[in-house]
C-alpha positions, 0 to 999 in steps of 0.5 A: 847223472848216471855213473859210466861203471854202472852195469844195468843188469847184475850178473856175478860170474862165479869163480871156479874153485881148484877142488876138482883138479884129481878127478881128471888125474885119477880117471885117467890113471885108471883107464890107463891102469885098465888098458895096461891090464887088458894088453897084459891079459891078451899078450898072457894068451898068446903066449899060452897059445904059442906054449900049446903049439910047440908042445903038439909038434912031437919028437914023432911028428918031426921024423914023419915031415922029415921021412916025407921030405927025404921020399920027395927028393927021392921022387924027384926027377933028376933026369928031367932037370938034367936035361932042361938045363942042357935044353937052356944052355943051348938056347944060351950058347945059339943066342951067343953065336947069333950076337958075335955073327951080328957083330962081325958083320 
């Protein structure tokens, strides 16, 4: 009689064994360290650019926008705004009268 436990084929299943369990651990520390180092690098660059930029905009830069600026408010026609205002404050005050005669009638 052939016994129910006995397996035809004679496969041993290996075991892993526990040496390997720094390896995932240390890998992915190091790409971790590598995209800290290369966020550091790139965030040291735009600082510098920033550094760069402020530092081109002179005290003589600043007066020239600033002389530009008052010439434009000088250029500007105040009379021209002046008289659009009055323009729209008729526009407002005919349609007023027109909405109180409606609302009489």
């Amino acid at each position: 009689m052939q016994e129910e436990n006995e397996n035809p084929v004679n496969i041993r299943i290996a075991k892993p064994k526990n040496e390997g369990v720094f390896g995932p651990i240390i890998g992915s520390a190091i790409i971790i360290l590598l995209i800290i180092l290369g966020g550091l690098y790139f965030w040291s660059y735009l600082v510098q650019e920033r550094g760069t930029l402020t530092e081109t905009k002179t005290q003589e830069t600043l007066e020239v926008e600033v002389e530009q600026l008052s010439q434009e408010i000088k250029a500007e026609d105040l009379d021209v705004i002046d008289s659009d205002l009055k323009m729209i404050e008729a526009e407002i005050d005919s349609a007023l009268a027109e909405e109180a005669s409606s609302t009489q009638e």
